[in-house]
Backbone as XML, in Angstrom:
<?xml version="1.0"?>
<chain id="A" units="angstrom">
  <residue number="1" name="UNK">
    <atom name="N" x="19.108" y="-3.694" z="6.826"/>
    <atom name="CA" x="18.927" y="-2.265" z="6.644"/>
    <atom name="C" x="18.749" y="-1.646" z="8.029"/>
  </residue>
  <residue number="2" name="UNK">
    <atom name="N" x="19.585" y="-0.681" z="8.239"/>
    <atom name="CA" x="19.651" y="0.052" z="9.573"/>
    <atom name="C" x="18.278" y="0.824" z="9.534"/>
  </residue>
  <residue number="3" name="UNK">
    <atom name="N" x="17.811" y="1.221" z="10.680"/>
    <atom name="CA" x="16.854" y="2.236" z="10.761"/>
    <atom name="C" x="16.875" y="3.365" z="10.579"/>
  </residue>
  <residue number="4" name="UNK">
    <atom name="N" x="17.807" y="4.291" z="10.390"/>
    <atom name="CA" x="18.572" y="5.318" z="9.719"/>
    <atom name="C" x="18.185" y="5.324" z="7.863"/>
  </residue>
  <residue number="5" name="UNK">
    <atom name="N" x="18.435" y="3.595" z="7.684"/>
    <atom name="CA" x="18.506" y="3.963" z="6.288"/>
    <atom name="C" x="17.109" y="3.698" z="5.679"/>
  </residue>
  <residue number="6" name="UNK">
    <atom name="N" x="16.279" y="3.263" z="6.793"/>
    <atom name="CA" x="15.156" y="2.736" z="6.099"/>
    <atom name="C" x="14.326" y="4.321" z="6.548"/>
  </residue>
  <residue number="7" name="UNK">
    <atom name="N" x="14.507" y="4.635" z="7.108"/>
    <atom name="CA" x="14.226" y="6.362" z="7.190"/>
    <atom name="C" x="14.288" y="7.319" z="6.276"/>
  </residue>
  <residue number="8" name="UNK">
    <atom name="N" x="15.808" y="7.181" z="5.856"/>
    <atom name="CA" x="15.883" y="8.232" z="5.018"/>
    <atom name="C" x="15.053" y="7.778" z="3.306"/>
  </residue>
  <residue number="9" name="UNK">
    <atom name="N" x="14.963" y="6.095" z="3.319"/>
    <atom name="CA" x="14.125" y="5.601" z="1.740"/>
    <atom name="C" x="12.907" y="6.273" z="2.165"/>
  </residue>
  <residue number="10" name="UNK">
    <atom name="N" x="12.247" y="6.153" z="3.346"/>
    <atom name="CA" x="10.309" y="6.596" z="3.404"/>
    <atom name="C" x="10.530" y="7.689" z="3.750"/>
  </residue>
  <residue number="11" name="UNK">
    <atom name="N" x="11.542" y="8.744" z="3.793"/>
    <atom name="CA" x="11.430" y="10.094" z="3.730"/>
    <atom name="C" x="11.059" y="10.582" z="5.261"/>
  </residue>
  <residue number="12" name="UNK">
    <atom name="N" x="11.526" y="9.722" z="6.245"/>
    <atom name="CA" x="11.039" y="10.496" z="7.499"/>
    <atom name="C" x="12.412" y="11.170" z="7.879"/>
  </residue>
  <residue number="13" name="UNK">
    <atom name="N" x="13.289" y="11.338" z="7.880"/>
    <atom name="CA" x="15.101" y="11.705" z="8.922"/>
    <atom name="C" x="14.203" y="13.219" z="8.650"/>
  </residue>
  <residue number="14" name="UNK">
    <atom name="N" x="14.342" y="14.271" z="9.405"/>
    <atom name="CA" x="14.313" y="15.155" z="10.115"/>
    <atom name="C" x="12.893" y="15.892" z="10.453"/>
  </residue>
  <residue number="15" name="UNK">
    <atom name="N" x="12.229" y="14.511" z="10.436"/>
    <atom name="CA" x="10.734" y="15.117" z="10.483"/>
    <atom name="C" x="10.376" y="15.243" z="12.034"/>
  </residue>
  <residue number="16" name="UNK">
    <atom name="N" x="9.319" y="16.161" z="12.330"/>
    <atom name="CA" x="9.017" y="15.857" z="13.910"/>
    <atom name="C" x="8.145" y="15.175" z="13.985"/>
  </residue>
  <residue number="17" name="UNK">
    <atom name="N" x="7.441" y="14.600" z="14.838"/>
    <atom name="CA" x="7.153" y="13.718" z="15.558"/>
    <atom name="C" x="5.660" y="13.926" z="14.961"/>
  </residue>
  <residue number="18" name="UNK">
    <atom name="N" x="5.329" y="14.512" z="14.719"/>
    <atom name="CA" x="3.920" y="14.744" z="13.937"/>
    <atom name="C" x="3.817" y="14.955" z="12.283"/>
  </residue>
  <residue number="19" name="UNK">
    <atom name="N" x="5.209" y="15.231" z="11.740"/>
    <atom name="CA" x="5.285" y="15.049" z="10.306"/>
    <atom name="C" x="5.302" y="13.954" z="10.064"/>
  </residue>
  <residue number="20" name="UNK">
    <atom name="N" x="6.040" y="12.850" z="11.165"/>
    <atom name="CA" x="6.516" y="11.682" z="10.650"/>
    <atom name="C" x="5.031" y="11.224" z="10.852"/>
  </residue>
  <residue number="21" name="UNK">
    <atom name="N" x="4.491" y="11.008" z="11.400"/>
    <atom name="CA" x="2.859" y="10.187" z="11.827"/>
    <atom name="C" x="2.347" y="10.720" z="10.560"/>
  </residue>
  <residue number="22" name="UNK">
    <atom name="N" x="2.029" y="11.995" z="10.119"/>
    <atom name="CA" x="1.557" y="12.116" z="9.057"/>
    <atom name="C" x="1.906" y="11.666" z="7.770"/>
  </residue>
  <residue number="23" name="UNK">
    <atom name="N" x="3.322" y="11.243" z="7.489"/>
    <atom name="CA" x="3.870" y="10.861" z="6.637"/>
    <atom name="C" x="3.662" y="9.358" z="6.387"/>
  </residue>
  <residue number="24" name="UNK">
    <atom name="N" x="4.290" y="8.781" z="7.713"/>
    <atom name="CA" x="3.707" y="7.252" z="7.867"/>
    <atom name="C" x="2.332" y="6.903" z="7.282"/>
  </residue>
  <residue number="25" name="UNK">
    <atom name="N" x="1.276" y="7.855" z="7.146"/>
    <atom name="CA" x="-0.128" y="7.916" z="7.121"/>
    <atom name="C" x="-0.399" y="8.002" z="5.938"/>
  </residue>
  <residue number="26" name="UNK">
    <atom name="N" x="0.275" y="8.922" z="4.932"/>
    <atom name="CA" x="0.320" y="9.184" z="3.535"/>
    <atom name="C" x="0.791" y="7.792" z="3.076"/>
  </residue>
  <residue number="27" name="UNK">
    <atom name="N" x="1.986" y="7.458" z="3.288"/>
    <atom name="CA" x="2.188" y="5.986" z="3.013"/>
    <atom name="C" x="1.712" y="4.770" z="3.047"/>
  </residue>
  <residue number="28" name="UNK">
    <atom name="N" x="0.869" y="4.875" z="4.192"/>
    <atom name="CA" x="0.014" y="3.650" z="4.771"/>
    <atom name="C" x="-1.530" y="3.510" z="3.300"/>
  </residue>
  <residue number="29" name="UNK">
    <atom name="N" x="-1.542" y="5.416" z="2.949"/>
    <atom name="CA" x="-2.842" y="5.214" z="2.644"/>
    <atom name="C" x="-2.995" y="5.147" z="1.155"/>
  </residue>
  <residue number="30" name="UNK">
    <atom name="N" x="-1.502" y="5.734" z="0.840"/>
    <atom name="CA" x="-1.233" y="5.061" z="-0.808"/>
    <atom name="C" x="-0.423" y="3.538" z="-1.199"/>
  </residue>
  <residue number="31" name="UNK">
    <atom name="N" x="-0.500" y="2.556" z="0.352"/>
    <atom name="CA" x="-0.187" y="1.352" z="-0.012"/>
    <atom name="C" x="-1.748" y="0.732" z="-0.247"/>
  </residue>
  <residue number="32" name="UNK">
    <atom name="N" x="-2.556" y="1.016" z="0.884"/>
    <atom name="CA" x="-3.802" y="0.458" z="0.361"/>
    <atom name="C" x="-4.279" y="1.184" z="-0.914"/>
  </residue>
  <residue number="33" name="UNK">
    <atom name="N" x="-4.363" y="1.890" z="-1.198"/>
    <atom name="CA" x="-5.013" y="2.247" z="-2.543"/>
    <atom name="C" x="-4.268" y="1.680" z="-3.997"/>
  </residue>
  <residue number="34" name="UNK">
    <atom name="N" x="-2.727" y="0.942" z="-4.039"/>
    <atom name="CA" x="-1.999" y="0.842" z="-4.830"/>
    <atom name="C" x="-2.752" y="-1.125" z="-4.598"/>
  </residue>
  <residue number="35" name="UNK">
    <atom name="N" x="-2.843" y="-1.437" z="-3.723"/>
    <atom name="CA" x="-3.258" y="-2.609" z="-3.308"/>
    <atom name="C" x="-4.733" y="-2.977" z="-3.706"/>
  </residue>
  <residue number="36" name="UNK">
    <atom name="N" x="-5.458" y="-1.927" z="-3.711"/>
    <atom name="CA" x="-6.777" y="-1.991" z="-4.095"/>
    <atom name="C" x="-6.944" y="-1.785" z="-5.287"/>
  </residue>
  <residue number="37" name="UNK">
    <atom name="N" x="-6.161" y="-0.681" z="-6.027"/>
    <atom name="CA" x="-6.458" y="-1.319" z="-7.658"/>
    <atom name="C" x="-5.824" y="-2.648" z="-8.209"/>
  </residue>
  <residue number="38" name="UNK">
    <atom name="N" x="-5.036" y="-2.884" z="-7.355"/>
    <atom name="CA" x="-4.221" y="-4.416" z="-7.872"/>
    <atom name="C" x="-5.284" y="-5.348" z="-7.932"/>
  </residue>
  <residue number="39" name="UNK">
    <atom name="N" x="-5.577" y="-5.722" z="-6.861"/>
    <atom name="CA" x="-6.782" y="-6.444" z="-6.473"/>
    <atom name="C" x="-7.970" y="-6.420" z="-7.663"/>
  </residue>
  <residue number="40" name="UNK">
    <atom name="N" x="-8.680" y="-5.140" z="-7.381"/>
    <atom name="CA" x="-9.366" y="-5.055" z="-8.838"/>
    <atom name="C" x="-9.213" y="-5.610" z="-10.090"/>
  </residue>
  <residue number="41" name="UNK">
    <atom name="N" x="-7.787" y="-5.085" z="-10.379"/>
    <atom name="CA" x="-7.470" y="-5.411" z="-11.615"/>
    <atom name="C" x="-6.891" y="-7.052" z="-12.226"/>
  </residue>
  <residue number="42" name="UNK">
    <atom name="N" x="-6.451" y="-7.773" z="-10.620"/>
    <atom name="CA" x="-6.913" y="-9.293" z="-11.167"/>
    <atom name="C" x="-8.236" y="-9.980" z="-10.703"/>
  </residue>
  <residue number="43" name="UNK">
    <atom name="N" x="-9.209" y="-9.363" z="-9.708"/>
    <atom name="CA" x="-10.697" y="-9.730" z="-10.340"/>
    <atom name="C" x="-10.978" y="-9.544" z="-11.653"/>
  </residue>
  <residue number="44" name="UNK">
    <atom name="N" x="-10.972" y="-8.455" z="-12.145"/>
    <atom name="CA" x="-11.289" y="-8.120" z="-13.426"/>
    <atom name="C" x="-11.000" y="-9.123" z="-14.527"/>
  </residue>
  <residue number="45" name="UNK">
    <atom name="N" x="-9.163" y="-9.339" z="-14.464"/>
    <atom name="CA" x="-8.749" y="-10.476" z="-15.470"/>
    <atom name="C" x="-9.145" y="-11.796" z="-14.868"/>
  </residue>
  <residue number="46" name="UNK">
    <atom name="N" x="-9.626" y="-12.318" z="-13.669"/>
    <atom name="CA" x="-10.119" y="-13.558" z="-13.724"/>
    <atom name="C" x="-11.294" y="-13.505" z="-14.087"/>
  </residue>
  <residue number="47" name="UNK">
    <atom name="N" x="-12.056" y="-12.729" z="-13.697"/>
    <atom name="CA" x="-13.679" y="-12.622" z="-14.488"/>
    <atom name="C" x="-13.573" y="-12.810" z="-15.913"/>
  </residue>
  <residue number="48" name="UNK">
    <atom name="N" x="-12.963" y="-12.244" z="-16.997"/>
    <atom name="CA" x="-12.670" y="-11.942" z="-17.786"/>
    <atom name="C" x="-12.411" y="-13.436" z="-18.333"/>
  </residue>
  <residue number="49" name="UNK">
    <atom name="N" x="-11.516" y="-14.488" z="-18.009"/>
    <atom name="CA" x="-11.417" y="-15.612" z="-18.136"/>
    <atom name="C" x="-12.346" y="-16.566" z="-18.360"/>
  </residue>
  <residue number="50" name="UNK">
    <atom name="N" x="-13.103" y="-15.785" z="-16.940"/>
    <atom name="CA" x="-14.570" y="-16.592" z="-16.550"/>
    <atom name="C" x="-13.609" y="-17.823" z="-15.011"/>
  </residue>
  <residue number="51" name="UNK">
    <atom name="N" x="-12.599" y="-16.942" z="-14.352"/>
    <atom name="CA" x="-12.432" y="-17.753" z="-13.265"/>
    <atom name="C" x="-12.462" y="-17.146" z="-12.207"/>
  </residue>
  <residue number="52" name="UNK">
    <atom name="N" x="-13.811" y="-17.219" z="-11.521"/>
    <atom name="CA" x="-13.979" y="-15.895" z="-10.461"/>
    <atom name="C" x="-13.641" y="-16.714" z="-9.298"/>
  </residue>
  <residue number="53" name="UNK">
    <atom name="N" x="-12.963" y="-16.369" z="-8.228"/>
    <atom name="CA" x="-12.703" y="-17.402" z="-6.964"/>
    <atom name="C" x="-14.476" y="-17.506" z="-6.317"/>
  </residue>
  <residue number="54" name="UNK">
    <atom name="N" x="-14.646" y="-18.593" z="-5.694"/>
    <atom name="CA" x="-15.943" y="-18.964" z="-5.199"/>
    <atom name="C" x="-16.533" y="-18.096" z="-4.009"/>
  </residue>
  <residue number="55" name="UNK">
    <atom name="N" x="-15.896" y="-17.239" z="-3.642"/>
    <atom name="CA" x="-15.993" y="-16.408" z="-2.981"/>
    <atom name="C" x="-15.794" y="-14.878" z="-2.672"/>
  </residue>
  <residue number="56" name="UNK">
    <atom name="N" x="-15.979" y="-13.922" z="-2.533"/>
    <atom name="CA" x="-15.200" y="-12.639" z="-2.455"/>
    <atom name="C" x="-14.174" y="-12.599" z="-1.184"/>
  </residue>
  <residue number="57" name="UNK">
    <atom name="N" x="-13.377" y="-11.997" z="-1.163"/>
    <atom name="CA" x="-12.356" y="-11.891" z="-0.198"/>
    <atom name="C" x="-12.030" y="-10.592" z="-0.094"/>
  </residue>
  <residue number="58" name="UNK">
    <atom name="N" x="-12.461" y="-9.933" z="1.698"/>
    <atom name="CA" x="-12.983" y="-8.628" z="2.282"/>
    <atom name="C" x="-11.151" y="-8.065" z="2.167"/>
  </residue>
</chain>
């Protein structure tokens, strides 16, 4: 995938230089949050089992 095209999928091609940082940022901050209910939600189903890993993981 060219950089052109991977641009125009995350929506940056004609942004300036401060839309794109902001944009990058929106993205960055709804991958962790899409990541953090994931997470949750297989603690939850291993608890649920009763198979909690022996540790938490930060």
């Amino acid at each position: 995938m060219s950089q052109e095209e991977r641009d125009a999928r995350l929506g940056l091609t004609g942004l300036t230089g401060a839309e794109r940082e902001a944009r990058i940022r929106q993205l960055r901050e709804e991958i962790d949050r899409t990541k953090a209910e994931a997470k949750a939600a297989l603690l939850a189903m291993r608890a649920a089992r009763g198979n909690v890993p022996p540790r938490p993981e930060a």
